[in-house]
Residue frames as qw, qx, qy, qz and C-alpha x, y, z in Angstrom:
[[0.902, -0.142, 0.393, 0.104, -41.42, -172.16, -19.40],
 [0.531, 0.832, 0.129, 0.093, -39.88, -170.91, -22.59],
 [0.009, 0.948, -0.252, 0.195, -37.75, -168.62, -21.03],
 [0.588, -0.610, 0.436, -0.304, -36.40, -170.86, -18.71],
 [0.957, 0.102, 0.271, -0.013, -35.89, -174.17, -20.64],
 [0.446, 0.793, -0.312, 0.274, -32.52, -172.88, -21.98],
 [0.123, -0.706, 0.610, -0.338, -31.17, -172.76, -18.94],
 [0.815, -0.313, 0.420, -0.246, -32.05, -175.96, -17.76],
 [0.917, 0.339, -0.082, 0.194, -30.45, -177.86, -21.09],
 [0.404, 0.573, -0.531, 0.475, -27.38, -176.23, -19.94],
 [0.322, -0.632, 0.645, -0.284, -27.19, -177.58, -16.81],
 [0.942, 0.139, 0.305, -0.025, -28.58, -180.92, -17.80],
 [0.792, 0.559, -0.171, 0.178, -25.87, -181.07, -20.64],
 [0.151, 0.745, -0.513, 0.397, -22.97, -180.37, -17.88],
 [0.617, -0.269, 0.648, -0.358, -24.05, -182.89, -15.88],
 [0.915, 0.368, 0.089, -0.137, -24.27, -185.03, -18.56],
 [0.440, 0.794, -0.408, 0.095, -20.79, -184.53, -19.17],
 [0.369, -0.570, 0.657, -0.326, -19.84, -184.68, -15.82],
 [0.885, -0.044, 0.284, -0.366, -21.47, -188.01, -15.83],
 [0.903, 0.422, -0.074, 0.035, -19.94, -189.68, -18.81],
 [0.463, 0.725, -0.441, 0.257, -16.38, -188.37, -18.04],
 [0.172, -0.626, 0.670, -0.359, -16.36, -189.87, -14.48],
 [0.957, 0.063, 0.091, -0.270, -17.55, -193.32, -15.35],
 [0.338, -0.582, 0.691, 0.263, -14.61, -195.56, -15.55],
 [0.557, 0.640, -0.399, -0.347, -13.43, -196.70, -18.90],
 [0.599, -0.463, 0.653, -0.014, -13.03, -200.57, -18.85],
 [0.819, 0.431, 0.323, 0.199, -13.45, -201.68, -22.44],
 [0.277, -0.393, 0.520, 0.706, -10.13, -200.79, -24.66],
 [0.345, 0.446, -0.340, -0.753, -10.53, -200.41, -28.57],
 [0.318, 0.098, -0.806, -0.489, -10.77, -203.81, -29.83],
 [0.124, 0.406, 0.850, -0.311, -13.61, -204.89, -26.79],
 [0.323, 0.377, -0.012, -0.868, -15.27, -201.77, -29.12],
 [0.273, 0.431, -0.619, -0.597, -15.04, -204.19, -31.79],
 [0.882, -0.008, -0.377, -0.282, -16.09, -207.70, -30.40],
 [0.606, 0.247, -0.661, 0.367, -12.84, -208.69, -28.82],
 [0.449, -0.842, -0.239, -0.181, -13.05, -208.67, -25.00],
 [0.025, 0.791, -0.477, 0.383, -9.50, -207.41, -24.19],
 [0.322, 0.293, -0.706, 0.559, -7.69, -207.72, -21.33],
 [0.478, -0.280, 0.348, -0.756, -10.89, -207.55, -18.96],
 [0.241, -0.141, 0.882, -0.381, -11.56, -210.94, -18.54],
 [0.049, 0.383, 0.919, -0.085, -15.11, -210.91, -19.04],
 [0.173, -0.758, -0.428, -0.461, -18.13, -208.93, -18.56],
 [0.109, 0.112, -0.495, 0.855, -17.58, -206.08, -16.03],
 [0.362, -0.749, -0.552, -0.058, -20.63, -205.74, -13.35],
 [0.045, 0.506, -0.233, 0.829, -20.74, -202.15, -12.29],
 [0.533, -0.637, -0.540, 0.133, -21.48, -201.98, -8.07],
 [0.414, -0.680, -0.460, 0.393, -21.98, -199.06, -5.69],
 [0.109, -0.681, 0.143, 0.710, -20.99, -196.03, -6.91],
 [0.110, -0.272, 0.673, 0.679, -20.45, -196.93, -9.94],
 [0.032, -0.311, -0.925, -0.218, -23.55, -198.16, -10.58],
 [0.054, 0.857, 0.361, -0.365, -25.69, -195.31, -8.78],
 [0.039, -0.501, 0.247, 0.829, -23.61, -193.00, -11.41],
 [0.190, 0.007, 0.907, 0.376, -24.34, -195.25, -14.23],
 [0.121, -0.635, -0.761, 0.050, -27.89, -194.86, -13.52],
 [0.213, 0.837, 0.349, -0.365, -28.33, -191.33, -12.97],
 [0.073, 0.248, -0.561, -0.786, -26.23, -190.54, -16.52],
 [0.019, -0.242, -0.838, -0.489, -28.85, -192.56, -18.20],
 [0.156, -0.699, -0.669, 0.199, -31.58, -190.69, -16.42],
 [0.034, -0.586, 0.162, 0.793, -29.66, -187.10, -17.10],
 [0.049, -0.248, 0.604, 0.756, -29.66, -188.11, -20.37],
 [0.130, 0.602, 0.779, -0.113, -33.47, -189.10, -20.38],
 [0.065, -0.881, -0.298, 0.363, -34.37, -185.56, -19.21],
 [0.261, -0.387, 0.409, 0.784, -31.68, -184.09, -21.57],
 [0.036, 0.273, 0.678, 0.682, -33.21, -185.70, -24.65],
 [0.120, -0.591, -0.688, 0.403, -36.50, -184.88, -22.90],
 [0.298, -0.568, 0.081, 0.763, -35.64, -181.23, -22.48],
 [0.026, -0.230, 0.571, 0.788, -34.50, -180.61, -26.28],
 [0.008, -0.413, -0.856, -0.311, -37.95, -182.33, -27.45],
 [0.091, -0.773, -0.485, 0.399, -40.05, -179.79, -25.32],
 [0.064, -0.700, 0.204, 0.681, -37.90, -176.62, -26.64],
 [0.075, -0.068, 0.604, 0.790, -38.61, -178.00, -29.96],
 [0.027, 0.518, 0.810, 0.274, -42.30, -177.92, -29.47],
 [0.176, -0.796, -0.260, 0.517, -42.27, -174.52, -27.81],
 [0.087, -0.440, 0.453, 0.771, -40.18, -172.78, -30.74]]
């Protein structure tokens, strides 16, 4: 398992990427801040967007996962 758990954080951490960079980006700098921009409101993520949404936070489970295991093996 040892051997192998390397390889898996690297794909888990590219898919993580993937994940985060094709999520669409609807809050601007100052909705960072409090302010809610130009969006109106609260944005509701649906169908696609929402099945990504969900498996980033689920890559990134098993990511942090992942790194915890390979620090208790080492």
């Amino acid at each position: 398992m040892a051997q192998i758990l390397p390889y898996i954080q690297i794909i888990l951490s590219l898919l993580l990427i993937a994940g985060v960079l094709l999520q669409r980006s609807e809050a601007s700098l100052g909705s960072a801040f409090g302010g809610d921009g130009s969006t109106g409101g609260r944005f509701m993520r649906r169908g696609m967007e929402k099945i990504l949404f969900n498996s980033t936070v689920v890559i990134a489970i098993l990511f942090a996962l992942s790194a915890f295991a390979s620090l208790l093996l080492n």
